[in-house]
C-alpha positions as a printed NumPy array, in Angstrom:
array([[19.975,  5.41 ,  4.574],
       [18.13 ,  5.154,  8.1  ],
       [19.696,  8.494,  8.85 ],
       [18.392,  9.977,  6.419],
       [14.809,  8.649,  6.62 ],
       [15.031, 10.054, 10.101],
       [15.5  , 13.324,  9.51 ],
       [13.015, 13.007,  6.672],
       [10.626, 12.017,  9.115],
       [11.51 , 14.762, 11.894],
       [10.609, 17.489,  9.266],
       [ 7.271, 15.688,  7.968],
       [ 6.411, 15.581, 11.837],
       [ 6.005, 19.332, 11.706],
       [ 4.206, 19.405,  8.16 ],
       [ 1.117, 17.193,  8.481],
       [-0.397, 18.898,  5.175],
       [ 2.429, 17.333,  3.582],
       [ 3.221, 14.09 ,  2.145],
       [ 7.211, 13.104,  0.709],
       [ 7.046, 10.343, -1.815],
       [10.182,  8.503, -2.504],
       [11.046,  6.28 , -5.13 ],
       [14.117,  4.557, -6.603],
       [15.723,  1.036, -6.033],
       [16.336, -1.956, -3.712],
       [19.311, -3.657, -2.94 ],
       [17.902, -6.469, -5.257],
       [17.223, -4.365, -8.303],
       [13.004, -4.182, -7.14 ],
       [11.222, -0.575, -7.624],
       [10.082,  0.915, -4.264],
       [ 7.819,  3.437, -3.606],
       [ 7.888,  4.982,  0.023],
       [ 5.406,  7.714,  1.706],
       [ 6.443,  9.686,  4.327],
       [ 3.903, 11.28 ,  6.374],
       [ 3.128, 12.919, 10.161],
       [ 6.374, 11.511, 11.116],
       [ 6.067,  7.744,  9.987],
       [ 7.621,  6.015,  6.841],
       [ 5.285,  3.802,  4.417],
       [ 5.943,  1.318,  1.412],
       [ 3.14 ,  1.419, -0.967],
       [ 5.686, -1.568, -3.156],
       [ 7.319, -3.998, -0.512],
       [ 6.453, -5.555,  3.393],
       [ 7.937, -3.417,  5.999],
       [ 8.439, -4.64 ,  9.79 ],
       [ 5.841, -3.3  , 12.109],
       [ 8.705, -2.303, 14.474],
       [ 8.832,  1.837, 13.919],
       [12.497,  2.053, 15.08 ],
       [13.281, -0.624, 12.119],
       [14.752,  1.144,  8.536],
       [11.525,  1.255,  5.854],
       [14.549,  0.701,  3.458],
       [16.904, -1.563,  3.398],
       [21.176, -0.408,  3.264],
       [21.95 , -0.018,  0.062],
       [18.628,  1.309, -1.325],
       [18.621,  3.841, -3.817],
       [16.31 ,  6.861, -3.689],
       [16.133,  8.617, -7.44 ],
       [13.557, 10.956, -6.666],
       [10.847, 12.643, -4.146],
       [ 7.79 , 14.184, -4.935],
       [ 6.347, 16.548, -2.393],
       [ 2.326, 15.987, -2.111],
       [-0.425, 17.983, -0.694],
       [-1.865, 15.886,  2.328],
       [-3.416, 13.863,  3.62 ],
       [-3.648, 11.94 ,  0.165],
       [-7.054, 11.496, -1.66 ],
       [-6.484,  8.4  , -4.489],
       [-6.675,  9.423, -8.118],
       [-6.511, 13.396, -6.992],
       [-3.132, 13.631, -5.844],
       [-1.605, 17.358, -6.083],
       [ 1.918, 17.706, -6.196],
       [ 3.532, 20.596, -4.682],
       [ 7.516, 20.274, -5.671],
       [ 9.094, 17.834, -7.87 ],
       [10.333, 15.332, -8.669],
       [13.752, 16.153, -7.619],
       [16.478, 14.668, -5.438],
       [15.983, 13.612, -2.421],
       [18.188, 16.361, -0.448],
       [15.765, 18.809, -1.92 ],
       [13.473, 18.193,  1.272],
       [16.384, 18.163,  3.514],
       [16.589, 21.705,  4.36 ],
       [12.63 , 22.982,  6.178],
       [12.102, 25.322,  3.406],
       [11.896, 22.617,  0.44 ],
       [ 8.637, 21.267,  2.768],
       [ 6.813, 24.858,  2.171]])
């Protein structure tokens, strides 16, 4: 999972008009919500430790979907650019455009 939040967050570094929300499920059953942005990982849902080079998600997490979002975000007037749709959608640079 940490892998995979990395390279997440290597492609958002070179996208900062561009926001990846992830959602799905924690080890313990909770809902998560996580924003991606300029390079850093962000839960909206749960406490996350200050430490950057510490996983945002727990192993085990479950991501069900992604949502790419016009950034940076402006409450109540979010515009969505791609999705939902899995996750590996916004592996590859060209599901970021």
């Amino acid at each position: 999972m940490s892998a995979l939040l990395v390279q997440l967050e290597a492609l958002s570094r070179e996208r900062p008009k561009r926001v990846l929300r992830l959602e799905g499920r924690l080890p313990c059953g909770e809902r998560f919500e996580l924003l991606i942005y300029r390079g850093f990982s962000s839960s909206t849902t749960h406490p996350t430790a200050y430490d950057p080079d510490q996983p945002a998600l727990a192993e085990g997490s479950e991501i069900t979907s992604a949502t790419l979002l016009e950034g940076p975000l402006k409450p109540g007037d979010e515009i969505e650019l791609a999705g939902p749709a899995p996750v590996e959608t916004f592996l590859l640079s060209q599901g970021w455009d």
